[in-house]
N, C-alpha and C positions, 0 to 999 in steps of 0.2 A: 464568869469563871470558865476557863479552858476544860472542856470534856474531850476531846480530841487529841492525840499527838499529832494527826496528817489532814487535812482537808484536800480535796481535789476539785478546784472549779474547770468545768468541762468534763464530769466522772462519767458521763455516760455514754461519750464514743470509744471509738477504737482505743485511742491511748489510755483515755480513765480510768476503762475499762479493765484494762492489764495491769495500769499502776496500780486501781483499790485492790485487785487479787494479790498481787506480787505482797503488797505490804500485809493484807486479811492473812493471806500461809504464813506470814511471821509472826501472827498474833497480834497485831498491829491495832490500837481503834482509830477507825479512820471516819470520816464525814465527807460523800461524794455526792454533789449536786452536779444536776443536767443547768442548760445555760436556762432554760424555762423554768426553775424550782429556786433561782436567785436572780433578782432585777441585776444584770448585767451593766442596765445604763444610771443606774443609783447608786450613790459612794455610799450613802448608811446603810445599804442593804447588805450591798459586799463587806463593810467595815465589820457590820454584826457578825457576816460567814465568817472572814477572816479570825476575830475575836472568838472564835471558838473551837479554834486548835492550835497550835505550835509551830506545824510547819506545814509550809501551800505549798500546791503543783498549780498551775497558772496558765491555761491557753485562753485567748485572745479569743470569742468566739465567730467565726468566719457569718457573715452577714446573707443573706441568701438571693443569687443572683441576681433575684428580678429586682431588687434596691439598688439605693447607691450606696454599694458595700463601702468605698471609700468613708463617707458620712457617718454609718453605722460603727463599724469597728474603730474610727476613731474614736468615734465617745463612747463606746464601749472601754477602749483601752486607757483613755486620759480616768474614767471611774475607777478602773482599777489600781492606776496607779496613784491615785488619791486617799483610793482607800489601805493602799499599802502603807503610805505614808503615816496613816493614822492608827498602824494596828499593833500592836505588840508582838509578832509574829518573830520566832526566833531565827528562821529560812524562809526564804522561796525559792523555788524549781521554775524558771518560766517557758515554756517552749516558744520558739522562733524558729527561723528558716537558712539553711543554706542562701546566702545571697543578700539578706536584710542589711540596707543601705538609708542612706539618705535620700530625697527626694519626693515629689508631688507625681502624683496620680500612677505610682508605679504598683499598685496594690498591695501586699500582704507584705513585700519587700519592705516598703516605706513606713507601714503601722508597724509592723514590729521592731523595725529597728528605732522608731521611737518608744518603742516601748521596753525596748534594752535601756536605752538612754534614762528614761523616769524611772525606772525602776532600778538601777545601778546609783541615781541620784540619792536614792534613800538611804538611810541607814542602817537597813534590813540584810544580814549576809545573802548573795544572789550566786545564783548557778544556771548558767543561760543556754539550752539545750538548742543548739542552732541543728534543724534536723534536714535531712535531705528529701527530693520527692517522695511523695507519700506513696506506696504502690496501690492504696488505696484511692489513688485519682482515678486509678482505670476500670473500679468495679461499677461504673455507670454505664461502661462502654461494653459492659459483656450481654446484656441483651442484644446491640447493635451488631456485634461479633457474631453473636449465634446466629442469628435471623439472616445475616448478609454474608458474613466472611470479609469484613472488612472492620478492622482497627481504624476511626478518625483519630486524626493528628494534626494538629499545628505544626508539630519538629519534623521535620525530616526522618526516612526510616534510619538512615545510620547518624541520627545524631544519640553521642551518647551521656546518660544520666547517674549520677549519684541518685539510687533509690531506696528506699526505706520502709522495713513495712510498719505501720504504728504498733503493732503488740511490740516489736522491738524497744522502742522508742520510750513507751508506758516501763517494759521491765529497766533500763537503766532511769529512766526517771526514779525508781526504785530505790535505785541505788544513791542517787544522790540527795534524797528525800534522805534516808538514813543516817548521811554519813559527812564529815565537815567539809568536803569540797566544795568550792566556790570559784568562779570565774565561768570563763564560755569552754564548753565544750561543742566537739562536733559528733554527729554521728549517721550511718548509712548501713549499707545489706553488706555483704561481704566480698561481692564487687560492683561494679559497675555495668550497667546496662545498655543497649541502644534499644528505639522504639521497635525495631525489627526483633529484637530479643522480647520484647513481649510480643508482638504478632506470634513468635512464636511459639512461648509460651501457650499463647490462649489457641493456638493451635492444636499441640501437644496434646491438650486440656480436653479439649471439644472434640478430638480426634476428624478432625478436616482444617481442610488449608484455611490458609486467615493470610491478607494483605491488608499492608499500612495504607490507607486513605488521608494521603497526604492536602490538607485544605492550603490551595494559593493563599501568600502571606497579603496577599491585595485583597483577599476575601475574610482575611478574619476577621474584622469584626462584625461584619456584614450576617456572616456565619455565625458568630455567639449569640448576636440578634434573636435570630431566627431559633435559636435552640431554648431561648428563653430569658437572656441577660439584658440587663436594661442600658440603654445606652452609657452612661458613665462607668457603669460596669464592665462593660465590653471595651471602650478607651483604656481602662483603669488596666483589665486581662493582658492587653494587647500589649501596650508598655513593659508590665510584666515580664511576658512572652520573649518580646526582642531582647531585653535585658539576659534571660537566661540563655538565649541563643546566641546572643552577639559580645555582651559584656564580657568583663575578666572572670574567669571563673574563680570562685571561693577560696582562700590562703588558708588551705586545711593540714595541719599539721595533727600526726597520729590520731584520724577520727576512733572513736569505738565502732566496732565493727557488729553489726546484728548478727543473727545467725539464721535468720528467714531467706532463703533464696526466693529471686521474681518464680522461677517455677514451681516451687513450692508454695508460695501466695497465691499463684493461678489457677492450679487444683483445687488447692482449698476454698477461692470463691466461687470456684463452678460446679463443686461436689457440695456447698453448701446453700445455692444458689435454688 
């Protein structure tokens, strides 16, 4: 028997986070597990989660570097959509990414867009949140920033980013957890970035100068190594990487727009930090 109207698998990051609240102030009863409080790589386990609410929010859960994240998140993601298949769920919300393609060893690009694809197969009404950088990739890099004055980067200082912060992301998941829309949407901050805009940002923030520490594209993966990714991992980033740098960029028509500015994320990671 369904006790839930919303479940949230991935409830306890950023996005979750914001989704279970956004829907809790509606008065909403919701069911929000961490990827450790449901076997991720088990279809009866996820079937059971699923089977006990109405309608899913759905992230893929990221594998952690020092694996072969390729490996993990794939059977991670074939679970879930197996178990989609078998549930009576009347939505899914699934988050994906700006950029999600076809393709091997291109990381998070390639599991998700197979995971559009299996889960579009189903018979399940779908609403596929394709979201833009996380601004959240760079609160790893504010200890680095404090301690040095220097922002690492792969990109270029003036390469510029579709960025997003996830409480964004979580409150329109919200909305379409709610309400009958279905198909891909897109979504990002309310403009566009370059990595010199967060340098300075985190500069603003920390109240001293901050420069981009641009790593040669001949050292990256040498450099993910060394920071702690495991070698297919580091191929898997790398591919990634040039894909967002060199590829076509994403056929976005009327994204939603967040309302979190990069300097406004930045304060608030280093006034919470």
């Amino acid at each position: 028997m369904m006790n839930y109207k919303y479940i949230i698998l991935g409830g306890t990051g950023h996005i979750g986070t914001a989704l279970a609240k956004a829907l809790e102030d509606r008065g909403e009863r919701v069911l929000a597990a961490g990827h450790d409080e449901v076997d991720v790589f088990d279809t009866r386990s996820l079937s059971g989660f699923f089977g006990q609410g109405e309608r899913a929010f759905i992230l893929n859960p990221p594998a952690p570097p020092d694996a072969d994240t390729l490996e993990q998140e794939t059977k991670s993601m074939q679970a879930v959509i197996a178990a989609a298949k078998n549930s009576n769920l009347e939505k899914i919300v699934a988050a994906s990414t700006y950029g999600a393609q076809a393709g091997n060893h291109i990381g998070d690009l390639g599991v998700l867009y197979e995971m559009e694809q299996g889960l579009k197969a189903q018979q399940v009404p779908l609403a596929i949140i394709r979201s833009a950088y996380y601004m959240s990739n760079f609160d790893q890099s504010l200890n680095v920033v404090r301690e040095t004055g220097n922002l690492p980067s792969l990109y270029p200082a003036d390469f510029e980013l579709p960025m997003v912060a996830p409480a964004d992301i979580g409150l329109f998941a919200a909305e379409l957890m709610g309400n009958g829309q279905t198909g891909l949407f897109h979504i990002e901050g309310p403009k566009r970035y370059t990595i010199q805009d967060v340098a300075n940002a985190f500069s603003e923030a920390l109240n001293k100068p901050v420069n981009v520490a641009v790593t040669r594209e001949a050292d990256w993966e040498r450099s993910l190594i060394q920071s702690g990714f495991s070698e297919k991992a580091a191929a898997s980033f790398v591919n990634m990487t040039r894909l967002t740098l060199y590829g076509p960029s994403e056929d976005v028509n009327r994204p939603h727009l967040g309302s979190t500015s990069l300097l406004s994320y930045i304060n608030n990671l280093v006034n919470s930090a």
